[in-house]
C-alpha positions in Angstrom: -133.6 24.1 20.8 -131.2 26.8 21.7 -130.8 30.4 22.9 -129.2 33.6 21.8 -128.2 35.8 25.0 -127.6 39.3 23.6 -126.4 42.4 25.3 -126.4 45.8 23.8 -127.5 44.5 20.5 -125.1 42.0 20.2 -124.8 38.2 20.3 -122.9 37.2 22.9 -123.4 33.2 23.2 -126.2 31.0 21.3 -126.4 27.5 23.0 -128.9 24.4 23.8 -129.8 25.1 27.0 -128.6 21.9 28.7 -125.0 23.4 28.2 -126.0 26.8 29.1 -126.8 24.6 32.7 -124.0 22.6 32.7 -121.5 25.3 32.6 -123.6 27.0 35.5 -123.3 23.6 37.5 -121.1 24.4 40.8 -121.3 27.9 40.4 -125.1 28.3 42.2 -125.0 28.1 45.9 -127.7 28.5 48.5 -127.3 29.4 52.0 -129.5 30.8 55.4 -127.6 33.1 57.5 -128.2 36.3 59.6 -129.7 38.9 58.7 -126.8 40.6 59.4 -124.3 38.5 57.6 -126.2 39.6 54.7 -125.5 42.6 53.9 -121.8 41.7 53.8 -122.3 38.6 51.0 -124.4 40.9 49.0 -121.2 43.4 49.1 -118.7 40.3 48.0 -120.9 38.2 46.3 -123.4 38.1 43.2 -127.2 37.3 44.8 -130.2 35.8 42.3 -132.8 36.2 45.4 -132.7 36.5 49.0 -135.8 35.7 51.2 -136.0 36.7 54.7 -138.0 35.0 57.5 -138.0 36.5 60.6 -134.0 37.0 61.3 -132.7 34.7 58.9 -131.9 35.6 55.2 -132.2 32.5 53.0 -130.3 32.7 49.5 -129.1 31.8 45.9 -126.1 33.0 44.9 -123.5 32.9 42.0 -119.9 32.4 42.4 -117.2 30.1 41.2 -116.3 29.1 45.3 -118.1 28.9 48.3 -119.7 32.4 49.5 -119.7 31.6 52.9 -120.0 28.8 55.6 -122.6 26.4 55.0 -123.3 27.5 51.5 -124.1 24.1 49.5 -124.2 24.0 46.0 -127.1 23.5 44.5 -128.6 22.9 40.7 -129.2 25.5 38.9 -132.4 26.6 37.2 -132.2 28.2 33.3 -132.8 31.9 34.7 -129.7 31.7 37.6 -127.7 29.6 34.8 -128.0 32.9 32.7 -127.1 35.2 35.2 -123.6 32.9 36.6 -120.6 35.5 36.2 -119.9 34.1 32.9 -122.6 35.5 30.8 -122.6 38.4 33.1 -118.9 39.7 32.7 -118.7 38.4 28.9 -117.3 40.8 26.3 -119.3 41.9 23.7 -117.9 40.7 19.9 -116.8 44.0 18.3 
């Protein structure tokens, strides 16, 4: 009924997963754009998967604000929950 999310060997959170979603809640967008708008999100933003179709790039991305014009939030699954900045950028316990 919960989950440990270790890095390097260490512990770094153990929680239900409901509030490992919660806390992901507003921070998973999902946008189409150009293909060569792109390239420029992926240099500014963190991207969980990117599909392309012919010359448009739809994607899921994490970040506390909008990405980029016509990004909607959207609800996150477990797997892009785990990877939100949060777990991502979280110091390791000495």
């Amino acid at each position: 009924d919960k989950i440990a999310v270790m890095r390097e060997g260490r512990l770094i959170a153990f929680e239900t997963p409901d509030a490992i979603l919660h806390k992901a809640r507003g921070q998973i967008w999902q946008a189409a754009v150009a293909a060569d708008q792109y390239s420029a999100l992926c240099n500014n933003t963190h991207v969980l998967h990117a599909q392309r179709q012919g010359n448009v790039v739809t994607m899921r991305m994490a970040q506390t604000q909008s990405p980029c014009a016509g990004a909607e939030a959207v609800e996150p699954s477990l797997e892009e929950a785990l990877m939100t900045s949060q777990y991502l950028s979280q110091k390791i316990a000495a």
